[in-house]
C-alpha positions as CSV (number, residue, x, y, z in Angstrom):
1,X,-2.5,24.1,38.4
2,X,0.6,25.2,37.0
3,X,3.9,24.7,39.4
4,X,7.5,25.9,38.9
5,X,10.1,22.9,39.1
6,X,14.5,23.2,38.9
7,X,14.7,20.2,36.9
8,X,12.3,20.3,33.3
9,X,11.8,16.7,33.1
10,X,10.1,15.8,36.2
11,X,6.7,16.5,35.0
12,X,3.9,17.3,32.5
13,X,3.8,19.8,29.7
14,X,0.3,20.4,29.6
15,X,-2.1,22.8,28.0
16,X,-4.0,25.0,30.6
17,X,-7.4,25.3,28.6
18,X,-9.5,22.2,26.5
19,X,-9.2,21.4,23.0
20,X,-12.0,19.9,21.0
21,X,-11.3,16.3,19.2
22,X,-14.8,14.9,17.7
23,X,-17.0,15.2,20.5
24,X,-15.0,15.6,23.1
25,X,-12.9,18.2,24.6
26,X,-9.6,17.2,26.3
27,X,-6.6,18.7,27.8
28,X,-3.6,17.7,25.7
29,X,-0.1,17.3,27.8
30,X,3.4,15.6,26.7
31,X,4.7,13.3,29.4
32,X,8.5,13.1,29.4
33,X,10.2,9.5,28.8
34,X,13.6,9.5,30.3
35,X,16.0,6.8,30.2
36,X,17.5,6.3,33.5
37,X,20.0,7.3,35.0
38,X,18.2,10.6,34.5
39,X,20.8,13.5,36.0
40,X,18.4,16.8,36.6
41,X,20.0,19.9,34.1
42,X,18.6,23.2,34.6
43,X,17.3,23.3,31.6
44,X,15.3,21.6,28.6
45,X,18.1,23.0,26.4
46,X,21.0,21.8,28.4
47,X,19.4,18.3,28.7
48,X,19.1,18.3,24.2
49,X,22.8,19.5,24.7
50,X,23.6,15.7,25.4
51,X,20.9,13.5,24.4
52,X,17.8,13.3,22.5
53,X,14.3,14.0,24.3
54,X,11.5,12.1,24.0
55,X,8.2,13.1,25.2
56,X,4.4,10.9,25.1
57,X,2.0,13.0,23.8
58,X,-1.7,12.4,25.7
59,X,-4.9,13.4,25.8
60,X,-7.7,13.5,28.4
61,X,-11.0,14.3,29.3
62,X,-12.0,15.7,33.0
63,X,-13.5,11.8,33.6
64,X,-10.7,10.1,31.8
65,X,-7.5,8.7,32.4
66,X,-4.2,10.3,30.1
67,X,-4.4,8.3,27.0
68,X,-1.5,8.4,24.6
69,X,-1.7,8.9,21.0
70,X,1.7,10.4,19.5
71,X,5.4,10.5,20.7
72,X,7.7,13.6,20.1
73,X,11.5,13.2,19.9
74,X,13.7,16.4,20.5
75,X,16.6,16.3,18.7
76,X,18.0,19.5,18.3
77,X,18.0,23.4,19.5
78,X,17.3,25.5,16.3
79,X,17.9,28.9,17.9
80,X,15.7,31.3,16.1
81,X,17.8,35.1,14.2
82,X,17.5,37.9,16.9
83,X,15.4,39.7,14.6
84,X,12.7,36.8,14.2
85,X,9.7,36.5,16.4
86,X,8.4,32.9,17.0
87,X,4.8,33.1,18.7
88,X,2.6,30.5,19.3
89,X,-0.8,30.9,18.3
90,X,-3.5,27.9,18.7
91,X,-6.8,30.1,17.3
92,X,-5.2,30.6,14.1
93,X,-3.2,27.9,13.2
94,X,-4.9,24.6,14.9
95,X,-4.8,21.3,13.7
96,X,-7.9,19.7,11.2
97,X,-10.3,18.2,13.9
98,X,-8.2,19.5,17.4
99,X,-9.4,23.2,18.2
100,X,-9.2,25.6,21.0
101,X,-13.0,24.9,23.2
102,X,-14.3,25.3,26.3
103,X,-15.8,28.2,28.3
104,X,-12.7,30.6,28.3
105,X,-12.7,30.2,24.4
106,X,-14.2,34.1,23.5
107,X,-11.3,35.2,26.3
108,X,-9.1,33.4,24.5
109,X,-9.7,34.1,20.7
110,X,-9.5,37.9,21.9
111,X,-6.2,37.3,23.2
112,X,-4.7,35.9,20.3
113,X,-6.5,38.2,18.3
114,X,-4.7,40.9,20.1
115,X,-1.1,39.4,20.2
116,X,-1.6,39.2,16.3
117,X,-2.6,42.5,16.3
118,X,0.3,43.9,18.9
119,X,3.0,42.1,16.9
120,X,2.0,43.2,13.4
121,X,0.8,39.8,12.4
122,X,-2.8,40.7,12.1
């Protein structure tokens, strides 16, 4: 369930919907690794204003504990022209062998499918 928080390290980044890897379809969710003494900053960006950010990246089945399998380091904020639009779009540009599943997945291609269209990206 997704929750609002004031600091943007306490918890999970995680995906709401499943992702299929083999067999298997798992929710994917980067854990954040802070070095302690962690002071809470509003924001992600004000936090990459001081220090690097590392993140665990894991994986997990509805029966399975989070298992990792990547780390992500933030390094930088690499604000984006006015004019630009940066969109995220996991139907059309997914990893070999990690795509969008589960029973939501026709909602979900249709949504995409729309915000490509709405955009001019179609």
């Amino acid at each position: 369930m997704p929750l609002l928080r004031p600091d943007a390290l306490t918890g999970a980044y995680s995906t709401l919907l499943a992702y299929r890897t083999g067999e298997c379809e798992r929710v994917l969710a980067a854990f954040p690794m802070l070095d302690p003494p962690h002071t809470p900053r509003p924001t992600l960006w004000q936090e990459l204003a001081c220090r690097p950010v590392l993140f665990r990246l894991c994986a997990a089945a509805s029966d399975e504990l989070w298992r990792p399998f990547a780390s992500l380091t933030l390094e930088a904020v690499h604000p984006a022209p006015a004019e630009a639009t940066v969109s995220y779009d996991p139907v059309a540009n997914s990893l070999p062998g990690l795509r969008p599943a589960g029973r939501l997945n026709r909602l979900r291609d249709a949504a995409y499918a729309g915000s490509r269209r709405g955009r001019g990206a179609a």
